[in-house]
C-alpha positions in Angstrom: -73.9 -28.1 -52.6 -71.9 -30.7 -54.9 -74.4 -30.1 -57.2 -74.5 -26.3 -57.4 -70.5 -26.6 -57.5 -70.3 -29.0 -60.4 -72.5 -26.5 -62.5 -70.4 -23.4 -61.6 -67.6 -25.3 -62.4 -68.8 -26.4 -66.3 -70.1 -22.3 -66.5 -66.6 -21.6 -65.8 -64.9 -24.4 -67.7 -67.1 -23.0 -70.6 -66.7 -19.4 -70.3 -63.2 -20.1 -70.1 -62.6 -21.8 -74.0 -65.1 -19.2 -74.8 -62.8 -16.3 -73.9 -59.6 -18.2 -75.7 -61.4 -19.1 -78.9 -62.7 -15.1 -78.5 -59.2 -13.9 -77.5 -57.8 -16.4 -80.7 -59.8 -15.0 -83.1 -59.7 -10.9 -82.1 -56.2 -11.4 -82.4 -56.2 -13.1 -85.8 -59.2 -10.3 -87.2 -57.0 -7.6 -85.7 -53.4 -8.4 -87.7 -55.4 -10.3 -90.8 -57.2 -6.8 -91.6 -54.4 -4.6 -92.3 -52.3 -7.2 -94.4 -55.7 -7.5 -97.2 -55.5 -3.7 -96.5 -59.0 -3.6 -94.9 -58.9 -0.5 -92.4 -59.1 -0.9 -89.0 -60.8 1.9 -86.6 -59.8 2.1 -82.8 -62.1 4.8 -80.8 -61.7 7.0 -77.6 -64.6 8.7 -75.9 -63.9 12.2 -76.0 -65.4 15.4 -73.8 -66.2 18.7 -75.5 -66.6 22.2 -73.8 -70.1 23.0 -73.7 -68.9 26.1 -75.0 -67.8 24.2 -78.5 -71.4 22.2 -78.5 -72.6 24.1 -81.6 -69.2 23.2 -83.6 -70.6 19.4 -84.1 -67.9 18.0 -85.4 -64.0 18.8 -84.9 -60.5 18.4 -87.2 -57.0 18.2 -86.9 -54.2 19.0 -89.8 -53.6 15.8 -91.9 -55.4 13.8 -89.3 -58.5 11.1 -89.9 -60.3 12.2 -86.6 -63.9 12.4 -86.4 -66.1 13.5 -83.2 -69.4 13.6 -82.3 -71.8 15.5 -79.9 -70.8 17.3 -77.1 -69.9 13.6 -75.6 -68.6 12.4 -78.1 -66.2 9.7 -80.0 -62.6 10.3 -81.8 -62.2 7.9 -84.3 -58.7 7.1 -86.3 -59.2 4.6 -89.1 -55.8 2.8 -90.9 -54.8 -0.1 -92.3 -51.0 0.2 -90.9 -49.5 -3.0 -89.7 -48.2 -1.5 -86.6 -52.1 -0.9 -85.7 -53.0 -4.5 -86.2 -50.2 -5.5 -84.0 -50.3 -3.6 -81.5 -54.0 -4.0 -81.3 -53.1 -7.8 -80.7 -50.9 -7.3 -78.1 -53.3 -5.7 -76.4 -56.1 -8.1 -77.0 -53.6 -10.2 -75.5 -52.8 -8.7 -72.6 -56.7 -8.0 -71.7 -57.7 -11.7 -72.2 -55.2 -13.1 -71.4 -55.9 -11.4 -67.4 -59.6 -12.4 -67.9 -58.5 -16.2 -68.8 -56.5 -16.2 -65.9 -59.0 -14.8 -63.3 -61.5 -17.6 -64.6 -58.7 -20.2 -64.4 -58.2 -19.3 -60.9 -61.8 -19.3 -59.9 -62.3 -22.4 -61.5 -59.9 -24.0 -59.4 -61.6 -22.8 -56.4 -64.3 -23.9 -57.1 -62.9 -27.8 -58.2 -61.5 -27.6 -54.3 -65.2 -26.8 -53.3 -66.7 -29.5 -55.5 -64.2 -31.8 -54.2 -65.5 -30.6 -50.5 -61.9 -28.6 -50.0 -63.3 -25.2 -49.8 -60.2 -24.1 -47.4 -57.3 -25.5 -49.1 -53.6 -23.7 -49.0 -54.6 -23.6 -53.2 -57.8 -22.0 -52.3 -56.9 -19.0 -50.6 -53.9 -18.8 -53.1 -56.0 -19.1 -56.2 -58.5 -16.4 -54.6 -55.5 -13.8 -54.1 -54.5 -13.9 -57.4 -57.9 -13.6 -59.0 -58.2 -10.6 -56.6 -54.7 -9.1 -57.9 -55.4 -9.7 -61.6 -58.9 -8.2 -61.5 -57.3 -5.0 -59.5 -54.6 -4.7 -62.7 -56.9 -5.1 -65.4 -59.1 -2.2 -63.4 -56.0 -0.2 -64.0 -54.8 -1.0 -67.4 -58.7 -0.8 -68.3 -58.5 2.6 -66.7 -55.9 3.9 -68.3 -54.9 2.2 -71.4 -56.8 5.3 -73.2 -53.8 7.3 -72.7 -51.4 4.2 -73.9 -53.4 3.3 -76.7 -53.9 7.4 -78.0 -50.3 7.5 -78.3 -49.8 4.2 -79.5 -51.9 4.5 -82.5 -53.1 8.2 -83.4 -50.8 9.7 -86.2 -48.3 12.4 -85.6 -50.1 11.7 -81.4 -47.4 14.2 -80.4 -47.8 16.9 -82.6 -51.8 16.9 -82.0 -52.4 16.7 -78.4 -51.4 18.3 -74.8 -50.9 16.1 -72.2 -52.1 17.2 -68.8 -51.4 14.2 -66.7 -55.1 13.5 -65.6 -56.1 14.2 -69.5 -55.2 14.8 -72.9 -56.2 17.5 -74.6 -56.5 17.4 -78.5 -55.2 20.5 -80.4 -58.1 21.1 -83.0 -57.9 23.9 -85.8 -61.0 25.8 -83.7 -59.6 25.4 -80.9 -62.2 23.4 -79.0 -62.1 22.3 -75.6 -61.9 18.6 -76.5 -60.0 15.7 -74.3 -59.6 12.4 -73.6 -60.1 11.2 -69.8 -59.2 8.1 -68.6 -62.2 5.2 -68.0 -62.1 4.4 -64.8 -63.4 0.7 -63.8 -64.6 1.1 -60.7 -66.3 -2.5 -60.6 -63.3 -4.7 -61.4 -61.4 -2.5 -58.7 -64.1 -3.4 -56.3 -64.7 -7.0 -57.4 -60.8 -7.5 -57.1 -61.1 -5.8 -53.3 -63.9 -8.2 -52.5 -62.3 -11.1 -53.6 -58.6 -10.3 -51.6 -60.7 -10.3 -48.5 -62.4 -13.4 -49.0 -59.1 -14.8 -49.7 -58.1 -13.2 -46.8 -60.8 -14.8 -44.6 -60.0 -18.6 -46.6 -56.6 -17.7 -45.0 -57.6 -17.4 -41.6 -60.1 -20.2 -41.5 -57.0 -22.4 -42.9 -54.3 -21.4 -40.1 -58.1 -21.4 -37.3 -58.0 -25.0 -38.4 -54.4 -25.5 -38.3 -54.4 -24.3 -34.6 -57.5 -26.3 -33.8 -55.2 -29.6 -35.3 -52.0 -28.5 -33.0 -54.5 -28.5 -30.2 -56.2 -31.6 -30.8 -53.1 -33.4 -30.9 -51.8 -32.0 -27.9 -54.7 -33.1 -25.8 -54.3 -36.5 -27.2 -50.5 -36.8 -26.7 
């Protein structure tokens, strides 16, 4: 078992500089880019009405937008700044949640190698891995709608928002809108891992009892 927990623990120790040297330089490609005035393109899957399918391809009035097939993409390329920057932030933001859940796990797992499984840190370190992969589920989810508005030129003037969508105002009129992605499998991996922290909990105030007990009978 020591074994098997000393190798999780170097997968996670080297997934972990992994995701910051990854996180380090997606941040630096994303703001270097724009200031040698190399474009940078940020996507959004896009649904078309099947009743548009034999348009192909859709435009907007002074807008870079391209999209494809019925399920398509929509495509803005730029080499503004702003892009870059805000592109970095939310690199940052993204990564920075996934360095943090394999932080966490990779203390639970030095208290296992070091034949602690049910440590206070444990169950703490478990809950917030849970909570961070339940938030990244949701800005994952709907960062779509964030990032749209963020970084699609005159975002206002070409688009209807309809609260569960956004629906792009084309020059045929096509039925084409942006939905959010929903991440069903962080949601759930987040779920599972609150309930084993839940059940670390228990076992930690079972033993706890089981201590108050013993000395009781000993007193």
């Amino acid at each position: 078992m020591i074994m098997t927990a000393r190798s999780l623990h170097f997968l996670l120790t080297f997934s972990l500089v992994i995701a910051i040297l990854v996180t380090a330089f997606t941040m630096v490609f994303a703001i270097a880019l724009p200031i040698v005035n190399e474009p940078l393109v940020t996507t959004w899957p896009v649904s078309i009405d099947a009743a548009q399918i034999e348009t192909g391809l859709y435009t907007a009035p002074n807008t870079p937008w391209t999209i494809e097939q019925t399920q398509g993409v929509l495509s803005v390329e730029t080499t503004a700044l702003s892009l870059g920057l805000s592109r970095a932030l939310n690199i940052l933001l993204v990564w920075g949640m996934v360095i943090a859940i394999i932080w966490y796990l990779r203390q639970v797992v030095g208290d296992v190698q070091n034949e602690r499984p049910f440590g206070q840190s444990s169950a703490q370190h478990l809950k917030k891995a849970g909570y961070l992969l339940i938030a990244l589920s949701v800005w994952l989810s709907f960062e779509v709608f964030i990032r749209f508005y963020l970084f699609m030129p005159n975002a206002l003037d070409v688009s209807d928002y309809k609260f569960t969508h956004i629906r792009l105002l084309t020059e045929s009129d096509a039925g084409v809108s942006i939905y959010p992605d929903f991440q069903i499998g962080f949601l759930v991996a987040g779920l599972f891992i609150l309930v084993i922290a839940n059940a670390f909990k228990l076992a930690l105030n079972y033993n706890a009892i089981v201590m108050r007990l013993s000395d009781g009978d000993s007193s």
